[in-house]
mmCIF file as Biopython writes it, N, C-alpha, C and O atoms, coordinates in Angstrom:
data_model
#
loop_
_atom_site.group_PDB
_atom_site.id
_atom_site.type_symbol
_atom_site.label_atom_id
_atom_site.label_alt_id
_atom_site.label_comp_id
_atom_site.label_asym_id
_atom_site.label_entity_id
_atom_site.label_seq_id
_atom_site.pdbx_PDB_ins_code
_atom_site.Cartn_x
_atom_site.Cartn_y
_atom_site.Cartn_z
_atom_site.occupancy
_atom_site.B_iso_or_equiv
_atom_site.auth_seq_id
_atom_site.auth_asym_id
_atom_site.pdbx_PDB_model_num
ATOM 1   N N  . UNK A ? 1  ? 47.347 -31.878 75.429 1.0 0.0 1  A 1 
ATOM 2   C CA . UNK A ? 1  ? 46.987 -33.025 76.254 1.0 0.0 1  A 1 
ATOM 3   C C  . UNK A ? 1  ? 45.691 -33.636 75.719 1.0 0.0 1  A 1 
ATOM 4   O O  . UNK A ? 1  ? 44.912 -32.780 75.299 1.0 0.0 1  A 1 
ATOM 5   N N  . UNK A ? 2  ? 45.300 -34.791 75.636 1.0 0.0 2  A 1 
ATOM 6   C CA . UNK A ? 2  ? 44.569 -35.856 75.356 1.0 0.0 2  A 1 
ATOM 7   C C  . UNK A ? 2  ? 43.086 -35.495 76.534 1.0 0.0 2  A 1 
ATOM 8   O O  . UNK A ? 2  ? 43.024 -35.589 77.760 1.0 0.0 2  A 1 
ATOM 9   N N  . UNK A ? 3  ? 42.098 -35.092 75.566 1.0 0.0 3  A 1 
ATOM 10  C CA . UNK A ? 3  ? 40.985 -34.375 76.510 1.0 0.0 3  A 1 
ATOM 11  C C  . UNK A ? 3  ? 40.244 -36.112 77.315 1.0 0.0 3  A 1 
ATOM 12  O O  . UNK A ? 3  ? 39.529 -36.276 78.303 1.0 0.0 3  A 1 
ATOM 13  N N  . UNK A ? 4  ? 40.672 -36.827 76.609 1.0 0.0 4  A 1 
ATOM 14  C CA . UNK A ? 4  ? 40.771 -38.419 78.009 1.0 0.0 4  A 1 
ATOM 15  C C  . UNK A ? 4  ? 41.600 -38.822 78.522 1.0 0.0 4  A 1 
ATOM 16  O O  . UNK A ? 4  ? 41.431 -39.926 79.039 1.0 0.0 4  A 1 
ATOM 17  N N  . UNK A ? 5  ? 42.951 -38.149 78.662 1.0 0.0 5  A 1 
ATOM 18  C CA . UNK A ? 5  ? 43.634 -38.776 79.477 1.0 0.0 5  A 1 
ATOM 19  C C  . UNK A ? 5  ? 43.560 -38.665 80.858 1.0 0.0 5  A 1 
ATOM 20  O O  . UNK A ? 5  ? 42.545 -38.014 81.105 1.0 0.0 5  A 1 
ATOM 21  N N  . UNK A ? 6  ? 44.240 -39.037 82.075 1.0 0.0 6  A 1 
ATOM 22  C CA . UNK A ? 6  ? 43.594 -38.970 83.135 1.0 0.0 6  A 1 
ATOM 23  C C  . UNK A ? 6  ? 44.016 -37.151 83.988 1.0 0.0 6  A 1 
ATOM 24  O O  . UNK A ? 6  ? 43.207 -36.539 84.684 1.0 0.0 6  A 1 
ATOM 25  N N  . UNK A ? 7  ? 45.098 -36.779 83.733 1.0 0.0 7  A 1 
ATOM 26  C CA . UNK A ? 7  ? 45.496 -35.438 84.201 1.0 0.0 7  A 1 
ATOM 27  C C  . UNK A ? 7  ? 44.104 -34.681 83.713 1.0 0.0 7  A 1 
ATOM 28  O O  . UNK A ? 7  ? 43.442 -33.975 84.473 1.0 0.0 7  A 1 
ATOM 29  N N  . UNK A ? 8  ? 43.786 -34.917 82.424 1.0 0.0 8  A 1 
ATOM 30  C CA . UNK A ? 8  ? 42.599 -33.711 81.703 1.0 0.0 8  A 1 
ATOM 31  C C  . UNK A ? 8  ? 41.239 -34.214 82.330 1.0 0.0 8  A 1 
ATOM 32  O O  . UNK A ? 8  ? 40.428 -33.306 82.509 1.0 0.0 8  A 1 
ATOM 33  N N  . UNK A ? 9  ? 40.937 -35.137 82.600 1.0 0.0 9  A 1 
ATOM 34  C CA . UNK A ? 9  ? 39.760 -35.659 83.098 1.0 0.0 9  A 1 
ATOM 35  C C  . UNK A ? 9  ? 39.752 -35.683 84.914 1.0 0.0 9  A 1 
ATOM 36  O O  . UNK A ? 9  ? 38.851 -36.017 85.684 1.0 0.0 9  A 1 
ATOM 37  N N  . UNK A ? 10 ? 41.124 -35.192 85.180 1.0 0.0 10 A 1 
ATOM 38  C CA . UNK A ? 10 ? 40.950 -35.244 86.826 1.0 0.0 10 A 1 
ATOM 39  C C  . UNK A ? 10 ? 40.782 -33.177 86.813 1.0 0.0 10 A 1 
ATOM 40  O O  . UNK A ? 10 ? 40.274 -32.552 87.744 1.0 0.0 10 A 1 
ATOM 41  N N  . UNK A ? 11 ? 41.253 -32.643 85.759 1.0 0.0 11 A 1 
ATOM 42  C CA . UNK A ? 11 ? 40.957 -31.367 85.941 1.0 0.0 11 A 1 
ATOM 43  C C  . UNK A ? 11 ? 39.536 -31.402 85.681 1.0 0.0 11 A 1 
ATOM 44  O O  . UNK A ? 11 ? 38.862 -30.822 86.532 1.0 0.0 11 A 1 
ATOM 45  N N  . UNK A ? 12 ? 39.047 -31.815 84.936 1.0 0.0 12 A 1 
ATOM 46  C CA . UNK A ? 12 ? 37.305 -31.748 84.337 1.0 0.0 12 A 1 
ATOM 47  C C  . UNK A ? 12 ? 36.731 -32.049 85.522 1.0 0.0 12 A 1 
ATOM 48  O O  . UNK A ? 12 ? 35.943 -31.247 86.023 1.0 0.0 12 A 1 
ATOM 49  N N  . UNK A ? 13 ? 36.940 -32.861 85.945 1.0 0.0 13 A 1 
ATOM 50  C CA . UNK A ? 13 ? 35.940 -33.354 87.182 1.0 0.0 13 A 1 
ATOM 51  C C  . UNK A ? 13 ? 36.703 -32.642 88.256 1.0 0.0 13 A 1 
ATOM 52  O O  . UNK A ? 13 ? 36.750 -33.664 88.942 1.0 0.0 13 A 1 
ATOM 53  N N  . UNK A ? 14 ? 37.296 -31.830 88.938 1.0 0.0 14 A 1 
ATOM 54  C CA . UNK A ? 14 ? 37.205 -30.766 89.904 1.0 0.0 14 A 1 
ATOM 55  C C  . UNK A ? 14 ? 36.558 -29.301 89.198 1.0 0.0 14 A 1 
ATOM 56  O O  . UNK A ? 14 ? 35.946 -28.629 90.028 1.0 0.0 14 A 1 
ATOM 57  N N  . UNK A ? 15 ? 36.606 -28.651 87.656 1.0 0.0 15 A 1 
ATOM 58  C CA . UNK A ? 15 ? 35.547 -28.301 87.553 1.0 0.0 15 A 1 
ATOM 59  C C  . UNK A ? 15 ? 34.339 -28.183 87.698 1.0 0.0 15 A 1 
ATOM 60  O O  . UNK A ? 15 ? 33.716 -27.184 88.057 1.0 0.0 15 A 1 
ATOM 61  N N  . UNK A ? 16 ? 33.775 -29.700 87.289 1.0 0.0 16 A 1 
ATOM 62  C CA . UNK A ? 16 ? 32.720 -29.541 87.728 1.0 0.0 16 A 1 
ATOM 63  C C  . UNK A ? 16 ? 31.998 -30.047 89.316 1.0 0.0 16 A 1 
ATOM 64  O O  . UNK A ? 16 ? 30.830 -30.344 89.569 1.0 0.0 16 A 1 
ATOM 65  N N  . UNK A ? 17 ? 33.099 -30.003 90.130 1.0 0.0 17 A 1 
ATOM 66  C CA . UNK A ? 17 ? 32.861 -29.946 91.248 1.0 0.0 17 A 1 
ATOM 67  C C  . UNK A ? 17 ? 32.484 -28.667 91.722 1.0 0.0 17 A 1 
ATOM 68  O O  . UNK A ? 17 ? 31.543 -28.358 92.453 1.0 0.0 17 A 1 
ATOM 69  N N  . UNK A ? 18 ? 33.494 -27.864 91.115 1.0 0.0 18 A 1 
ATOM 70  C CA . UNK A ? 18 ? 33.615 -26.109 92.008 1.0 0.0 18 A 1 
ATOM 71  C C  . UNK A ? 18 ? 31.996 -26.099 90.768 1.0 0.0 18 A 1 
ATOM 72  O O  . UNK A ? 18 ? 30.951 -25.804 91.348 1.0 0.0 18 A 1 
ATOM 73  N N  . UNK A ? 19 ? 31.909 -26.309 89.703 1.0 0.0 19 A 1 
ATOM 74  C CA . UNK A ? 19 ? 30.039 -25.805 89.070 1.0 0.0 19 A 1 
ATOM 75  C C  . UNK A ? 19 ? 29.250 -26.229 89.861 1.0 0.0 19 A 1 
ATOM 76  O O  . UNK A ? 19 ? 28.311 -25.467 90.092 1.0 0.0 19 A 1 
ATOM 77  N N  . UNK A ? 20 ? 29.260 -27.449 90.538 1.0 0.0 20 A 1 
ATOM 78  C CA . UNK A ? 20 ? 28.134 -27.719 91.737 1.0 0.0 20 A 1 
ATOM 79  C C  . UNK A ? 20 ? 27.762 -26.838 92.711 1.0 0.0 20 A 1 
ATOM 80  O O  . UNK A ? 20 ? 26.701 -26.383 93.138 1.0 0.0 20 A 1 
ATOM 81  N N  . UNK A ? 21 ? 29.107 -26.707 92.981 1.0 0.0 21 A 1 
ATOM 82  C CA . UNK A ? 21 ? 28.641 -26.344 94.290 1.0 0.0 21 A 1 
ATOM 83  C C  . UNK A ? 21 ? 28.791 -24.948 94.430 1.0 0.0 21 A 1 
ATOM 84  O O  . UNK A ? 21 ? 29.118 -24.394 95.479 1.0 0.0 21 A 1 
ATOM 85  N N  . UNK A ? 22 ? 28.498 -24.270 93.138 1.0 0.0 22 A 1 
ATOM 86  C CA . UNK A ? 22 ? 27.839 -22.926 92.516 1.0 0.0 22 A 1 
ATOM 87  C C  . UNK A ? 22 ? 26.644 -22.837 92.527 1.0 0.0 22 A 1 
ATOM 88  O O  . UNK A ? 22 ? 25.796 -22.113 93.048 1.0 0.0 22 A 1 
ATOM 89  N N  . UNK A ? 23 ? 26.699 -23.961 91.655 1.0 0.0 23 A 1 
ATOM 90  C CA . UNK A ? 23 ? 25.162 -23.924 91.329 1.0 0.0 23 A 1 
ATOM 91  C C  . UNK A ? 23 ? 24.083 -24.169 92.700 1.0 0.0 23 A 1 
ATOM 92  O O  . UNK A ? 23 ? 22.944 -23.749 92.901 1.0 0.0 23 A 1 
ATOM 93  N N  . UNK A ? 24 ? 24.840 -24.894 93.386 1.0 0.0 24 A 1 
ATOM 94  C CA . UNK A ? 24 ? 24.000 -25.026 94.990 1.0 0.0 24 A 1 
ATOM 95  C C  . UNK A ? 24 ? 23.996 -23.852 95.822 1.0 0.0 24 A 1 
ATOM 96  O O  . UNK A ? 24 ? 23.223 -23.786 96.778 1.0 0.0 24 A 1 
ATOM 97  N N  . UNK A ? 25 ? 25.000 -22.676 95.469 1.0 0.0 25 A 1 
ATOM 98  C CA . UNK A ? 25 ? 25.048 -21.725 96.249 1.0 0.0 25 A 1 
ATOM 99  C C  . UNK A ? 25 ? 23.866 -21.005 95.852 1.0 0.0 25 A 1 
ATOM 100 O O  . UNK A ? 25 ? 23.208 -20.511 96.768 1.0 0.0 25 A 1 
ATOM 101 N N  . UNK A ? 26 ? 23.464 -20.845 94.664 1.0 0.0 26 A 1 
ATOM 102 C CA . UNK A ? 26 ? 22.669 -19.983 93.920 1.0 0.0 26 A 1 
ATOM 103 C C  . UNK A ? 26 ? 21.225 -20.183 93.631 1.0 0.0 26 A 1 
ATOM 104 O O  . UNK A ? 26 ? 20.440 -19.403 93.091 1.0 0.0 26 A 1 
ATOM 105 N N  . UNK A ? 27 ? 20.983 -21.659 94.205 1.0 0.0 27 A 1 
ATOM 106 C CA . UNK A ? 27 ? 19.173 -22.119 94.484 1.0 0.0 27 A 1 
ATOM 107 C C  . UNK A ? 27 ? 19.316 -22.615 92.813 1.0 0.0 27 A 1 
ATOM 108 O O  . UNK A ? 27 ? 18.260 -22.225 92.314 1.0 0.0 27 A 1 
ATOM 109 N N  . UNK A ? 28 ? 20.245 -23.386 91.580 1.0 0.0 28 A 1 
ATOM 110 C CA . UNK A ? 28 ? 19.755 -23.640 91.102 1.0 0.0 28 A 1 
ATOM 111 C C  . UNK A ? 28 ? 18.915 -25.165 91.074 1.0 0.0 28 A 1 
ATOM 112 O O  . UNK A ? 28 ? 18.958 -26.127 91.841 1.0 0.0 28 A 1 
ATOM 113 N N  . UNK A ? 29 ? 17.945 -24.835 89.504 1.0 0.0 29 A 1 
ATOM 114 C CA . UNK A ? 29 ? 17.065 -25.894 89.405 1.0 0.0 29 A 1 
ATOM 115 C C  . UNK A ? 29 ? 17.771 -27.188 89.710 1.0 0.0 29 A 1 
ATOM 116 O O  . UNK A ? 29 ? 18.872 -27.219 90.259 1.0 0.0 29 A 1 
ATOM 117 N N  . UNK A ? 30 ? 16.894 -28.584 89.219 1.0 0.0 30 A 1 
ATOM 118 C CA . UNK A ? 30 ? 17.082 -30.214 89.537 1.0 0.0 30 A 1 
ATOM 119 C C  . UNK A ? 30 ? 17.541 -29.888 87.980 1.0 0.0 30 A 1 
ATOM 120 O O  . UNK A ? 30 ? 18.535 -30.562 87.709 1.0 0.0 30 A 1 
ATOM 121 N N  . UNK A ? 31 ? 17.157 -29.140 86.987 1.0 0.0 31 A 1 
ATOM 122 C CA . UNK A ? 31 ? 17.923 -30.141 85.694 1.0 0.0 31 A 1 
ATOM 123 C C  . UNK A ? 31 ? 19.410 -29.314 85.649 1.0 0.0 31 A 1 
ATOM 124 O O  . UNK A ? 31 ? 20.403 -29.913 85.236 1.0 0.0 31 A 1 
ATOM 125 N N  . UNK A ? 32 ? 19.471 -28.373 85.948 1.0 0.0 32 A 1 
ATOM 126 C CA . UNK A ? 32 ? 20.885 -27.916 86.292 1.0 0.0 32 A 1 
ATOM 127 C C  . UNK A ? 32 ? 21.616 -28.502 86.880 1.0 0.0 32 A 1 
ATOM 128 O O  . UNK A ? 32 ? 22.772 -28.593 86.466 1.0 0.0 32 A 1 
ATOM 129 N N  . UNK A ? 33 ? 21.187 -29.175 88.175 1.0 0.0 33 A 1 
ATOM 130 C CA . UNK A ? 33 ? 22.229 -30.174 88.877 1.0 0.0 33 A 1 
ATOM 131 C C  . UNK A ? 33 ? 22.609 -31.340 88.571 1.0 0.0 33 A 1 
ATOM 132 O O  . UNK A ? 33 ? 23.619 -32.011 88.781 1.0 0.0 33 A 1 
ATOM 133 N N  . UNK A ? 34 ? 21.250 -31.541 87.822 1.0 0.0 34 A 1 
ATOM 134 C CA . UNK A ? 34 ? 20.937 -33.429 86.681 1.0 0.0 34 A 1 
ATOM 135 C C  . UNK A ? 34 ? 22.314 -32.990 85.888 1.0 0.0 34 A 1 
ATOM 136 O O  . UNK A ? 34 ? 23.403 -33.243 86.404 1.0 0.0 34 A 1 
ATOM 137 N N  . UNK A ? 35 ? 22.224 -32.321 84.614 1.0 0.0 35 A 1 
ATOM 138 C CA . UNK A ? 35 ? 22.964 -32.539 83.820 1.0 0.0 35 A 1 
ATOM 139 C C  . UNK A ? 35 ? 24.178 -32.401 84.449 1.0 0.0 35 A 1 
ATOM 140 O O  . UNK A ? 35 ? 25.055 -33.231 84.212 1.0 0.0 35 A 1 
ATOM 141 N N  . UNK A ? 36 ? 24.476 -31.049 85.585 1.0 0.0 36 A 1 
ATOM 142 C CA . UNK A ? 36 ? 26.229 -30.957 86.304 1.0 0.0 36 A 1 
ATOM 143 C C  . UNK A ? 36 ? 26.349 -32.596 86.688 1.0 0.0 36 A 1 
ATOM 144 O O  . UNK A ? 36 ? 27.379 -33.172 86.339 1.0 0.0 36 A 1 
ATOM 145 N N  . UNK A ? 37 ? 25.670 -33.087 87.154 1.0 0.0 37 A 1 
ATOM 146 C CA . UNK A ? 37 ? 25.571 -34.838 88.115 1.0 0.0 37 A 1 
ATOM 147 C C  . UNK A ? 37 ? 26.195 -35.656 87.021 1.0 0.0 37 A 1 
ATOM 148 O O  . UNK A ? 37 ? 27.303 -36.191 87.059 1.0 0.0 37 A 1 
ATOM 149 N N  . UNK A ? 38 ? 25.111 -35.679 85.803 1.0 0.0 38 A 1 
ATOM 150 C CA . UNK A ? 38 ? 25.339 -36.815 84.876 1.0 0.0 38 A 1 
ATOM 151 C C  . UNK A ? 38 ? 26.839 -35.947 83.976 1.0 0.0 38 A 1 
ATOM 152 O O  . UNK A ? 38 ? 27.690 -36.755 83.605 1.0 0.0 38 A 1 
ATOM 153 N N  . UNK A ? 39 ? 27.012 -35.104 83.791 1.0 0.0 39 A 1 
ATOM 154 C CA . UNK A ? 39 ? 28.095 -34.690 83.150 1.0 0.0 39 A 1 
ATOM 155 C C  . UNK A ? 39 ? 29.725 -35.080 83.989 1.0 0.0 39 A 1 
ATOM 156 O O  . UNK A ? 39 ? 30.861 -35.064 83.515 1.0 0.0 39 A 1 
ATOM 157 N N  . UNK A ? 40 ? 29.224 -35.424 85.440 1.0 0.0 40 A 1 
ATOM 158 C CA . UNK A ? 40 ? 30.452 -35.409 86.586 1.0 0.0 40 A 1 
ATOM 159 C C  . UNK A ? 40 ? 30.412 -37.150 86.477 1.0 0.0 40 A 1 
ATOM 160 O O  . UNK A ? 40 ? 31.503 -37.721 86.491 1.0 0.0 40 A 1 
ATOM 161 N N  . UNK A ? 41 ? 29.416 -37.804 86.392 1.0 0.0 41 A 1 
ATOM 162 C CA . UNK A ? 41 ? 29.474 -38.923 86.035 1.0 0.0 41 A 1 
ATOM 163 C C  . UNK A ? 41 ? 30.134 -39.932 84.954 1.0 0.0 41 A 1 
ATOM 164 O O  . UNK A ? 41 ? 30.732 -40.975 85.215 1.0 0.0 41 A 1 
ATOM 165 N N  . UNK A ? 42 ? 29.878 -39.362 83.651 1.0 0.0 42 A 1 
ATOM 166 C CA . UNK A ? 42 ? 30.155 -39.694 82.746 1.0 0.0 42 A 1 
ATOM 167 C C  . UNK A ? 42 ? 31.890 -39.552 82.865 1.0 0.0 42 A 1 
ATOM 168 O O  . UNK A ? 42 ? 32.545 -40.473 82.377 1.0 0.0 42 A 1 
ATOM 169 N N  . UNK A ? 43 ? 32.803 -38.112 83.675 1.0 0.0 43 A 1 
ATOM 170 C CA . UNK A ? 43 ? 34.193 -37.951 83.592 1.0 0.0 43 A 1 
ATOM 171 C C  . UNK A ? 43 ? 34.348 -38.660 84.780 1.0 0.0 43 A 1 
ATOM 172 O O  . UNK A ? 43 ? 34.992 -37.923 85.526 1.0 0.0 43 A 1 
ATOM 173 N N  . UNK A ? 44 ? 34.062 -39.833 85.412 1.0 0.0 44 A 1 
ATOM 174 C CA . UNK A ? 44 ? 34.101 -39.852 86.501 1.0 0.0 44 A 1 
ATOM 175 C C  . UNK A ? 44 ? 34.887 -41.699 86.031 1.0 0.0 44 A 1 
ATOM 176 O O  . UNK A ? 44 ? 35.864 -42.387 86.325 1.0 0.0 44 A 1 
ATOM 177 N N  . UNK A ? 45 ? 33.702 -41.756 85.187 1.0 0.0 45 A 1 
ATOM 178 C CA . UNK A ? 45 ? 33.972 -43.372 84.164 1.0 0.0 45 A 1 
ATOM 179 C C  . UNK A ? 45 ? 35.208 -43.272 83.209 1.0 0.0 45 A 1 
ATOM 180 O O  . UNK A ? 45 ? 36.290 -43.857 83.175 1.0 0.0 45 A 1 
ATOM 181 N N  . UNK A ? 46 ? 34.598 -42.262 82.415 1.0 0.0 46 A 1 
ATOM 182 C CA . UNK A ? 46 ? 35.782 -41.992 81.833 1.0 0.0 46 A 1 
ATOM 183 C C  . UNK A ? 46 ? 37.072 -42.084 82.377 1.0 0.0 46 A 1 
ATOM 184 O O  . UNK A ? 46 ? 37.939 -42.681 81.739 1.0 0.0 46 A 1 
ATOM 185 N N  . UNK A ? 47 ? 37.369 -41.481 83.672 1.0 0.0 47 A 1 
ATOM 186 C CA . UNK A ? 47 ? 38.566 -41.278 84.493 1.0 0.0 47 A 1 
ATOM 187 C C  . UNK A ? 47 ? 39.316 -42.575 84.820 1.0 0.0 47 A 1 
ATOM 188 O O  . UNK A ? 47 ? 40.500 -42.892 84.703 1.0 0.0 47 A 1 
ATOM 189 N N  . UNK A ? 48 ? 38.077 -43.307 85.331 1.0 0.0 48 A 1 
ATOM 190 C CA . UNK A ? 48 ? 38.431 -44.712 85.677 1.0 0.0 48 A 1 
ATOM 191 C C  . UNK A ? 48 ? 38.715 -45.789 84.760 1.0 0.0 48 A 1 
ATOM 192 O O  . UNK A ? 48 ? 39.446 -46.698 85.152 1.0 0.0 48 A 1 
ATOM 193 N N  . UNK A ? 49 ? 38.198 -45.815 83.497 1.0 0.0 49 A 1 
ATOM 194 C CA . UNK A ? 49 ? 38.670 -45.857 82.464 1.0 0.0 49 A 1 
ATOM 195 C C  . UNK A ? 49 ? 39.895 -46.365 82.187 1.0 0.0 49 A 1 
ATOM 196 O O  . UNK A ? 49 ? 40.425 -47.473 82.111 1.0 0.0 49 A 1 
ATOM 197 N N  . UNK A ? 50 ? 40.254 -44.970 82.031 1.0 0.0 50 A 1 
ATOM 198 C CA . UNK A ? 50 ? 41.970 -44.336 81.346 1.0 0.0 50 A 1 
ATOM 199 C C  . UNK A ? 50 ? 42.501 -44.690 82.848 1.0 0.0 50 A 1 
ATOM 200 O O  . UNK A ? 50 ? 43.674 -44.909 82.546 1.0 0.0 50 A 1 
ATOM 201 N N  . UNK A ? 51 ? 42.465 -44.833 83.816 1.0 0.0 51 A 1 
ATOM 202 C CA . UNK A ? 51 ? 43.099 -45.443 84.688 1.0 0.0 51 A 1 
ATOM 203 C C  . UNK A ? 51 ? 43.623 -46.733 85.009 1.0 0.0 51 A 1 
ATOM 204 O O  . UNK A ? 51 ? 44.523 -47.031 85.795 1.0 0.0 51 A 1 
ATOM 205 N N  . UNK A ? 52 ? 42.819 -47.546 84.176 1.0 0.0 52 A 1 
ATOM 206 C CA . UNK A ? 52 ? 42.451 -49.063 83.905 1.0 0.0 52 A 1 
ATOM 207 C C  . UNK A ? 52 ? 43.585 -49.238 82.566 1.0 0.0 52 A 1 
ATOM 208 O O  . UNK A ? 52 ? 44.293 -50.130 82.099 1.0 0.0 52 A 1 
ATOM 209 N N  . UNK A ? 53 ? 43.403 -48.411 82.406 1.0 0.0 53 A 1 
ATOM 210 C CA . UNK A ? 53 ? 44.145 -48.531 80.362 1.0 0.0 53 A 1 
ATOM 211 C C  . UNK A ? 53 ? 45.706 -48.511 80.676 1.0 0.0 53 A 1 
ATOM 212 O O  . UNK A ? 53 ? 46.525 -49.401 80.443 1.0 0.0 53 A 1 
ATOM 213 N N  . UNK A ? 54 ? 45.946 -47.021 81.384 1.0 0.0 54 A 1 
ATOM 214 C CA . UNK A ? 54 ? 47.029 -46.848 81.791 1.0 0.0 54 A 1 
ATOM 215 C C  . UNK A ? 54 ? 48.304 -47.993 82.900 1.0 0.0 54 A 1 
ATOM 216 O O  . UNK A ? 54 ? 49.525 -48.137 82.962 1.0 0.0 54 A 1 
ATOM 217 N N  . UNK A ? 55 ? 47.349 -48.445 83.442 1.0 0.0 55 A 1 
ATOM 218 C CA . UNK A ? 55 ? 48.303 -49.531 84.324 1.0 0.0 55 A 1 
ATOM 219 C C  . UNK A ? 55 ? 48.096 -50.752 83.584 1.0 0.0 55 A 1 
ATOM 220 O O  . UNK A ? 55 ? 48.613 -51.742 84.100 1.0 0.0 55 A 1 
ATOM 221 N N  . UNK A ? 56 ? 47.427 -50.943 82.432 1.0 0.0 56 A 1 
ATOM 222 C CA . UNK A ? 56 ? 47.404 -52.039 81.756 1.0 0.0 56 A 1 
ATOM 223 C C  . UNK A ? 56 ? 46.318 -53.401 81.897 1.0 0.0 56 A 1 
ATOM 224 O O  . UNK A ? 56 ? 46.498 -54.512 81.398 1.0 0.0 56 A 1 
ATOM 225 N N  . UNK A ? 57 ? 45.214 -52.979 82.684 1.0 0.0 57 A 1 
ATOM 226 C CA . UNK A ? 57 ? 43.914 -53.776 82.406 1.0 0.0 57 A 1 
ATOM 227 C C  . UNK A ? 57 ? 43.639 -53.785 82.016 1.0 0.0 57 A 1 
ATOM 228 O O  . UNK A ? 57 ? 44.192 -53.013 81.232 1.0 0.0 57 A 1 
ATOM 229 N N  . UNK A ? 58 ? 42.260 -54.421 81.289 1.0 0.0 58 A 1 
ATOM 230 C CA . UNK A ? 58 ? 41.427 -54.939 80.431 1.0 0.0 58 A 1 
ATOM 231 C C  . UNK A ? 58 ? 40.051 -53.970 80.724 1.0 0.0 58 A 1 
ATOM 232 O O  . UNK A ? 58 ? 39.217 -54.479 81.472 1.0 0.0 58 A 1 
ATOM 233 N N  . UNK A ? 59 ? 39.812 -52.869 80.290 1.0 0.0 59 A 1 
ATOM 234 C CA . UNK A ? 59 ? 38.771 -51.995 80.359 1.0 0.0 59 A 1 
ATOM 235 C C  . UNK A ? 59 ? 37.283 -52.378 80.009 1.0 0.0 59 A 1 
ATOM 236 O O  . UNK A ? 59 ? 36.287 -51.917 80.566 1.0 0.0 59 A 1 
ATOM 237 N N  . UNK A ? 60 ? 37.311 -53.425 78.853 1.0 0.0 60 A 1 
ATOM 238 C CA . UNK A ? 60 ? 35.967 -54.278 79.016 1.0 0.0 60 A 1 
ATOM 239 C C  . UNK A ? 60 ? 35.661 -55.529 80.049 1.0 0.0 60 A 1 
ATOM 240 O O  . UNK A ? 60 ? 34.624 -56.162 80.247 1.0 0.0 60 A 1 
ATOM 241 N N  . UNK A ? 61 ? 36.839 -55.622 80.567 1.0 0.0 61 A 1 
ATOM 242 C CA . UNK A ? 61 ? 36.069 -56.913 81.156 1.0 0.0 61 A 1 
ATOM 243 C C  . UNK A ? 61 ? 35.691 -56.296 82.648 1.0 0.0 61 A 1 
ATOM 244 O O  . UNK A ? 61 ? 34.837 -56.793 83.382 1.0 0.0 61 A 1 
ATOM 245 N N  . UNK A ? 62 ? 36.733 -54.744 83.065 1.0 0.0 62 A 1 
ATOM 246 C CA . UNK A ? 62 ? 36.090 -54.324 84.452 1.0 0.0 62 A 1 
ATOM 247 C C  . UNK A ? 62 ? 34.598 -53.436 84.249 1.0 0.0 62 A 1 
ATOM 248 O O  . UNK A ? 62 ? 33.545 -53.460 84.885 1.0 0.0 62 A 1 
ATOM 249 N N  . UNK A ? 63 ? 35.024 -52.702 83.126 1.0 0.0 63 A 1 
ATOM 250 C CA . UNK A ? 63 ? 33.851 -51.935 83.040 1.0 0.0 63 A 1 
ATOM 251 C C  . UNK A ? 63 ? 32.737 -51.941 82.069 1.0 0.0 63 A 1 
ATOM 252 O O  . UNK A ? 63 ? 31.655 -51.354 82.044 1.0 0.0 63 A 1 
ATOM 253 N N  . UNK A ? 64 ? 33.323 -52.784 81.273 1.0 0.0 64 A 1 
ATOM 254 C CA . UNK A ? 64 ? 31.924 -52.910 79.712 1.0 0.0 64 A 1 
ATOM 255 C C  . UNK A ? 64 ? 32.584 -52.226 78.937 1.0 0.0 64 A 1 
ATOM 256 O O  . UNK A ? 64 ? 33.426 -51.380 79.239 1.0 0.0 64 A 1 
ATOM 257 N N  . UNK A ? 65 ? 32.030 -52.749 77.253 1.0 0.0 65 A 1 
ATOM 258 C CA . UNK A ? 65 ? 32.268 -51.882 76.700 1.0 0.0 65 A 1 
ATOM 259 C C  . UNK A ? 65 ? 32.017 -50.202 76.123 1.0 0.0 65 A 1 
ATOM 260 O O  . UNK A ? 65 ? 30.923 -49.935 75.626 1.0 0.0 65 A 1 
ATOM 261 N N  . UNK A ? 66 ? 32.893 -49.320 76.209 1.0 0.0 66 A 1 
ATOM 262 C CA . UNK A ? 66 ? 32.804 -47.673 76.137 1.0 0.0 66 A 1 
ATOM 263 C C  . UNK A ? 66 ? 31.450 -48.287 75.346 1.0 0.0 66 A 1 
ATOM 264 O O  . UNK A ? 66 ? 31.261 -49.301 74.673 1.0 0.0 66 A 1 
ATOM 265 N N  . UNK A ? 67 ? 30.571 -47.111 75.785 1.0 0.0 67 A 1 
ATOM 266 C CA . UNK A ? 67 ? 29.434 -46.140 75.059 1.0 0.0 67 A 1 
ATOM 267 C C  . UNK A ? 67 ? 29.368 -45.302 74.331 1.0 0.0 67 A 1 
ATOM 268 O O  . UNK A ? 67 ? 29.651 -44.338 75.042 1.0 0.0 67 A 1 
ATOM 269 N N  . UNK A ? 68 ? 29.162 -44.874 73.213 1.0 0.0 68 A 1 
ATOM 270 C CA . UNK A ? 68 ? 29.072 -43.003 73.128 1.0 0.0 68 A 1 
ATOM 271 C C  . UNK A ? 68 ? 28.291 -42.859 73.360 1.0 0.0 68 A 1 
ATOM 272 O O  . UNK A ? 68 ? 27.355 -43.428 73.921 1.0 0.0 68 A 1 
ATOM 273 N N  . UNK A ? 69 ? 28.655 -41.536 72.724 1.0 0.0 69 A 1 
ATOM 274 C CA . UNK A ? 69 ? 27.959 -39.807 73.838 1.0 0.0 69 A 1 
ATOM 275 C C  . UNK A ? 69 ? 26.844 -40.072 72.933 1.0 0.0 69 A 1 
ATOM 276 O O  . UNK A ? 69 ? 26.912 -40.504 71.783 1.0 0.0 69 A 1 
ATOM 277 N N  . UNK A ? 70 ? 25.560 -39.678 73.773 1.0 0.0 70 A 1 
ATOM 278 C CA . UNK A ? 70 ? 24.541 -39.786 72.505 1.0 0.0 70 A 1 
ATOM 279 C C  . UNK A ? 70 ? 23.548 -38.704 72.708 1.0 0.0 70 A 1 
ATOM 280 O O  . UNK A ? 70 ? 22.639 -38.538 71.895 1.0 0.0 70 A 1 
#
């Protein structure tokens, strides 16, 4: 499976749902939750994305054009 398509990116992002709210069980730090946040973010666009692609919109004109990872 296509690690962007939307099945793989709707599993990624309930991963890192159940890592949150680990990491909240366990008192961790703000950059632990920063990066879980911005990492849930980034599959979150992504998701919406390939959602946009898939029914046949125009992915720059709803969302801009993709970024990379930097």
């Amino acid at each position: 499976m296509d690690e962007n398509s939307v099945e793989t990116l709707g599993l990624r992002i309930r991963a890192l749902v159940v890592e949150r709210q680990a990491l909240r069980e366990r008192g961790a730090g703000k950059r632990a939750l920063e990066r879980n946040r911005l990492e849930l973010v980034r599959c979150q666009r992504e998701l919406s994305r390939a959602l946009i692609e898939r029914h046949g919109g125009d992915t720059d004109r709803v969302t801009g054009p993709a970024r990379s990872a930097s």
